[in-house]
C-alpha positions, 0 to 999 in steps of 0.5 A: 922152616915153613912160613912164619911171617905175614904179608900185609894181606896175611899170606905166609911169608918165605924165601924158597933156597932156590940156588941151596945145593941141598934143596937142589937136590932134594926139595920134597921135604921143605916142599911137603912142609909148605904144603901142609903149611899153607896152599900159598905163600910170599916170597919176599925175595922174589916178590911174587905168589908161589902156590903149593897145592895141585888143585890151585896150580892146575886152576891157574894153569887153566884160568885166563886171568893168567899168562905166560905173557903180560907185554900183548896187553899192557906197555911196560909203562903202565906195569912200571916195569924198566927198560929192557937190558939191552945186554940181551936183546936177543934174547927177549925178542926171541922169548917174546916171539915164540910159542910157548910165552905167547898169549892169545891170539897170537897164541891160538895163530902159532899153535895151529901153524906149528902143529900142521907140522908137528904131528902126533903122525911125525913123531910117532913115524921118529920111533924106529929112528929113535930105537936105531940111535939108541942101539948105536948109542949103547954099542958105544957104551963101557961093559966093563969100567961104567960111563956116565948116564947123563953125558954118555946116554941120556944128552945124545939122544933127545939132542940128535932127535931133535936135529933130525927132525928139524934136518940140522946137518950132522957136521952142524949138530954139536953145537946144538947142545951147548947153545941150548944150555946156555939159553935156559940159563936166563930161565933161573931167577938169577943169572951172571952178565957171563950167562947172559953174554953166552946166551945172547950169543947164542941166539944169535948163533943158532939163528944164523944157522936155523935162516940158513936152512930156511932159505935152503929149504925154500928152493929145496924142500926135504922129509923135515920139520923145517921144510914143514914149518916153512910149508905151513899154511892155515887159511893163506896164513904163514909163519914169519921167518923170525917165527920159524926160527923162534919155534925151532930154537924153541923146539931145541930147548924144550924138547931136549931139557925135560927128556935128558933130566927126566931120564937121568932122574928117573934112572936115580930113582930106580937104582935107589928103588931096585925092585922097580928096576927089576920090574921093568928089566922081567918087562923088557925083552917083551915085543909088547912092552912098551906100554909098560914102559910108558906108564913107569916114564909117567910115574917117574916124571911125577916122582922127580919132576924135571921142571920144577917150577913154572911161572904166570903172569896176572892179566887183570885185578885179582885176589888169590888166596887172599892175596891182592894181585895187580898185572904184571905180577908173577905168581910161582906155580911148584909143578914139584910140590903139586906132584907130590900133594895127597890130596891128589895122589895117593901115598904121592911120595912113594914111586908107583910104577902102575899108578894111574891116578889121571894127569901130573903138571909136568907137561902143564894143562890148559892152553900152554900144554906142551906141545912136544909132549908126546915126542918127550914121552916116546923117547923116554920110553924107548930110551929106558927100555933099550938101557934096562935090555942093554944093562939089566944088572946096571947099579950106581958106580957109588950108591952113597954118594950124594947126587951131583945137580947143576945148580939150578931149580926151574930147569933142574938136572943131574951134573952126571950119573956114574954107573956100571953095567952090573 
């Protein structure tokens, strides 16, 4: 039900179902009911803001008053935070050092290393590759008794991308995938000393791995993002060798989590929605489509949003909403319920494959805007097309069955997706 209660300050108080199966699997009705309830809300549970409207999270996104890092301008003494759970060292001091929770300057420093080579020119050079190991992905694919959409298709694809483009050897590249998601774990609210052991384990794994090949790559450069990372050079500055580890762990993580989920849920809402399937199926043996298919891969990141929900820290005093806020806070910004708000997209919970209505939050706004972007974009597109040509009369193996999610909701995904060619 949507907010009743009142914080001190009056703002509606909730508790979002975070890990409530049925609110994995389908949070846009309870996300509608806050929306139209109220702009923002208290969670009591967590002990943060959670903000509902677009206008709202694209102004926080962009409002420097807001950070994904606290730590560069107060010590955890003066937020009255506690001490750091030794249990994951790792992995704070790899979540501390990277791009994406970085502030300013150290922000503006990373960025502008990591992108002298991250390239729009690099990753739109990955197209024909991407194209060749979708084509020996689908080969292997069953004609005849299904396969799992998710395991089978849409995992391999952005896990070996992103291990050519770093130059992680083959024989090394099967553990990328677990490693990565053993480390989102520590994203949700809530996580088991379990989930915490495996993903301390492995940084620590992967970093390993990833100083190896730095070193290699020192004394023998090849045509890879870890020779370029190591040759970065802005005006005699240079990434740290814990820097360029951090941004490759970094790279992994971001740049496979939204593409497998994206495209698997993006598939669910097109069997569920069959004629905009056979839209795209009468656009795919066109040479020129491609644009075609990025536009409905924009659609459908805003339609099921793969990250549902992202967080910023306060900075300074502030009052938002009403609500008193002090540094340290966290406030919850619903790039799910945004995505879906009528006052910035028409008939937002209808799935438009043409609609061009300008920016979702998917890939955030502002300084922190993803980097890897462009490159998610590339392979969703592509992807989706080789899988409508391949398998223009694909269905669900049980079209009444529920969706089968992971569990969790800031990195929100389908356990598996059975379906048969048709």
């Amino acid at each position: 039900m949507p907010p009743s209660a009142r914080s001190s300050s009056g703002l509606p108080t909730f508790t979002l179902p975070l890990h409530d199966p049925a609110f994995v699997r389908d949070p846009y009705p309870l996300l509608a009911e806050l929306r139209e309830e109220t702009a923002a809300f208290r969670d009591p549970a967590l002990d943060r803001v959670f903000l509902t409207r677009h206008a709202d999270i694209s102004a926080v996104l962009r409002d420097r008053r807001f950070g994904r890092s606290v730590l560069h301008r107060y010590s955890r003494d003066e937020l009255g935070w506690p001490l750091p759970d030794p249990r994951q060292a790792q992995f704070d001091a790899f979540n501390g050092n990277h791009l994406l929770d970085s502030e300013p300057p150290k922000h503006t420093r990373l960025r502008s290393l990591v992108g002298l080579a991250f390239t729009p020119r690099r990753v739109e050079g990955l197209s024909k590759r991407i194209e060749g190991i979708l084509a020996a992905q689908l080969q292997g694919l069953s004609r005849e008794g299904g396969f799992d959409l998710v395991a089978d298709y849409a995992e391999p694809l952005p896990v070996t991308v992103i291990a050519e483009l770093l130059g992680v050897p083959p024989e090394e590249r099967h553990q990328l995938r677990p490693w990565s998601a053993a480390i989102v774990r520590l994203y949700e609210p809530t996580y088991t000393p379990q989930e915490q052991a495996e993903a301390e384990r492995a940084v620590l794994e992967f970093s390993a791995l990833l100083r190896g090949l730095a070193l290699s790559r020192r004394s023998e450069p090849r045509d890879d993002l870890i020779t370029a990372l190591v040759q970065a050079e802005d005006a005699g500055d240079r990434l740290t060798e814990q820097e360029l580890i951090d941004t490759c762990i970094l790279l992994l993580n971001a740049g496979h989590e939204a593409s497998v989920n994206g495209l698997a849920a993006g598939v669910l809402a097109l069997m569920r929605e069959r004629r905009h399937w056979d839209t795209l199926v009468r656009a795919a043996p066109w040479e020129g489509s491609l644009p075609t298919f990025r536009t409905a891969v924009e659609e459908l990141l805003r339609y099921d949003t793969p990250l549902p929900l992202f967080e910023r820290y306060v900075l300074e005093d502030l009052t938002l909403e009403g609500e008193e806020l002090r540094p340290g806070e966290n406030v919850g910004l619903l790039y799910a319920s945004g995505n879906r708000d009528v006052r910035r997209f028409s008939r937002p919970d209808e799935l438009d494959l043409t609609r061009d209505e300008g920016p979702h939050l998917t890939f955030g706004l502002g300084v922190h805007y993803c980097l890897g972007a462009p490159l998610a974009r590339l392979e969703l597109a592509l992807s989706l097309r080789a899988l409508v040509r391949a398998f223009p009369g694909l269905r669900l193996q049980e079209p009444d069955a529920e969706a089968e999610y992971m569990g969790g909701f800031v990195i929100r995904g389908l356990r598996r997706l059975d379906v048969v060619p048709g």
